[in-house]
N, C-alpha and C positions, 0 to 999 in steps of 0.2 A: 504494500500500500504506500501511496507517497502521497505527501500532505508538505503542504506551503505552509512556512513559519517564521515567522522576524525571531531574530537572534541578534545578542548580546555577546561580544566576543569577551572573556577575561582571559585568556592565555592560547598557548597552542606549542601541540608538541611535533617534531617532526619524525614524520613515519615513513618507513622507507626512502626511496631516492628521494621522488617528486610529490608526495603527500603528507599533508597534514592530519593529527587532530587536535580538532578546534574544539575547547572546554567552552560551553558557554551560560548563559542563563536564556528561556523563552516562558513565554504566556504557557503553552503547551507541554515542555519536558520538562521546567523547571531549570533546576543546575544539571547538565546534559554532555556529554561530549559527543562530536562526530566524527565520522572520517568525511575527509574532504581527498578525494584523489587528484593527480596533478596542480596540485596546490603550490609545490614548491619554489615557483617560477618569479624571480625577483620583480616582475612586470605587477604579479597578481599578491604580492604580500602585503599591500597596502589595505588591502583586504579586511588583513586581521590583524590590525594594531590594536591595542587596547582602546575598549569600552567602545569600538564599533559597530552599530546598529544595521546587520544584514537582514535580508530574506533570502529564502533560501527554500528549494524541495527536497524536505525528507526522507530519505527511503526505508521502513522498516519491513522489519523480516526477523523472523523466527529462527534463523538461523545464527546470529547472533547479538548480544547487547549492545553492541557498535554498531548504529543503524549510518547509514552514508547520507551525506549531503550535498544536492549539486543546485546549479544554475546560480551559484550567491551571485548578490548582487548588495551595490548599499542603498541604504535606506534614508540615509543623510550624510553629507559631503564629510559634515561638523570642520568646517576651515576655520571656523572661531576658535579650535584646540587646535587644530593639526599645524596651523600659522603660530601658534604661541609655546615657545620651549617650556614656560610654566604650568600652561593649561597640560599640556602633554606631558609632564611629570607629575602632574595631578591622576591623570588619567592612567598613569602607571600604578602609582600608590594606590588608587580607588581600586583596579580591576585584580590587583594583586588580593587588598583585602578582602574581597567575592570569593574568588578563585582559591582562598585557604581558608575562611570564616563558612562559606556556606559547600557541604558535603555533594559531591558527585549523588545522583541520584534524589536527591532532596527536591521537597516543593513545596517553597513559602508562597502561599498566595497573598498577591501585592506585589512582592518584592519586585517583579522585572519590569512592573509598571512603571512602579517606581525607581525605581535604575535607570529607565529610559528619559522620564521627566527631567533627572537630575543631573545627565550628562548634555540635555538638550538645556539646562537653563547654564549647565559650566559652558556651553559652546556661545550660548546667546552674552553673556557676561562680559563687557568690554572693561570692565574698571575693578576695583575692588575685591577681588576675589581671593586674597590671600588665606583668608578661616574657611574658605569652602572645605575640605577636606574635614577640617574641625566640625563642621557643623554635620556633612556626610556622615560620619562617624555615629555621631549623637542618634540621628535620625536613622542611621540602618539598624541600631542596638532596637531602636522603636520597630521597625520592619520587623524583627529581629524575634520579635514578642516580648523582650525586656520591659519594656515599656521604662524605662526608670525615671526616678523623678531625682531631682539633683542631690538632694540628702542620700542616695543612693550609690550616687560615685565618691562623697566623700573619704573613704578609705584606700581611693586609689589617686583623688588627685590633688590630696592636701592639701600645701597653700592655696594650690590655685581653682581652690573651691568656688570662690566669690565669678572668678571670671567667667568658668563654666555655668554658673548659677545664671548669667547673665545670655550665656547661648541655648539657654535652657527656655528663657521666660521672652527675649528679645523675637520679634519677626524676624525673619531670614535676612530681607535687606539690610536693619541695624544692625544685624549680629554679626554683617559682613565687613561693620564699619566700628567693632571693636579692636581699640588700637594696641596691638602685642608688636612685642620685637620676635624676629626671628627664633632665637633659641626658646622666650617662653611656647611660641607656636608650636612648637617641637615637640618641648616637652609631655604638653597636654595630650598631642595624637596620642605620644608613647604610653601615655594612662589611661586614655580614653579605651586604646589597644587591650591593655591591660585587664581592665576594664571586660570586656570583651570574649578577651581569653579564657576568664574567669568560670563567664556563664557558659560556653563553647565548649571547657573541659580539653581546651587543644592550646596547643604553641602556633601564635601566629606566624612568628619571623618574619614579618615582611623586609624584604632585603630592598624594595626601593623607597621606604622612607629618606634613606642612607639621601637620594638625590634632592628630595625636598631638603633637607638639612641644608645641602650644599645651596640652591636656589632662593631660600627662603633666607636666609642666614641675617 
């Protein structure tokens, strides 16, 4: 049977010569992986960079759990990330935390809705955007079913209780317009993460905070 599906790309691994598979999130599989064949082709990789929004024809089959995917295509350009070295190192850290926080096989309803909401308003974002991530965070532990309310992180983000307090209760636009220097930025993801790890029972590692570090600094 083959069924049309907009997908979420968070990673991909490479299979054989010229294929991929592509880990992703959808309305329909959830967190998912496929095989994409002849994927490998530096022409076609642009494809599947982080938190890129394809369609795509499924093919499943009883043959096995690796159902195939062809015809992708994208779904939005997003040149509002792809043009900005920051937006694009957002978009690393974001799809890395999916891609280790939410289990192959799993299926949060909501989530990819909201996954796509959120990388279409980081793409629309001309100014401002430095706590996106921060605020990402907060709001997918809510996806998440945590649901917390800030007296809830306090044992992970100590001092910096007050601020998060403030990304808590602020609208999305002020909260973009709370003024941190780079290292506090920093810190909060890594408790927020913490945070995170906590409820998930897993080790996140995300190995490209490392780049916001450097970017945000």
């Amino acid at each position: 049977m083959t069924k049309n599906t907009e997908l979420t790309v968070l990673h991909t691994t490479k299979f054989g010569e010229n294929s991929l598979v592509v880990h992703t999130l959808s309305r329909e599989y959830g967190r998912r992986s496929f095989l994409v064949r002849s994927a490998g082709k530096k022409s076609s990789m642009s494809l599947y960079l982080p938190l890129s929004l394809l369609e795509a024809d499924v093919v499943e089959t009883n043959k096995s759990t690796l159902f195939t995917a062809r015809n992708l295509v994208s779904r939005h350009p997003l040149m509002g990330i792809r043009n900005n070295m920051y937006k694009n190192a957002m978009t690393m850290f974001i799809s890395e935390v999916l891609f280790r926080v939410v289990k192959e096989g799993v299926y949060e309803p909501g989530l990819y809705e909201w996954c796509e909401k959120s990388i279409l308003l980081l793409d629309a974002i001309e100014s401002d955007f430095s706590n996106f991530h921060i605020r990402f965070l907060l709001e997918l532990s809510v996806e998440l079913g945590f649901r917390p309310e800030a007296r809830d992180l306090l044992p992970f983000v100590g001092d910096h209780y007050p601020i998060v307090e403030q990304f808590m209760s602020l609208p999305f636009a002020e909260s973009m317009l709370i003024p941190l220097s780079g290292a506090v930025r920093n810190e909060i993801a890594e408790e927020i993460l913490r945070y995170i790890e906590f409820h998930t029972d897993s080790a996140v590692n995300v190995n490209s905070l490392r780049v916001l570090r450097s970017l945000f600094a």
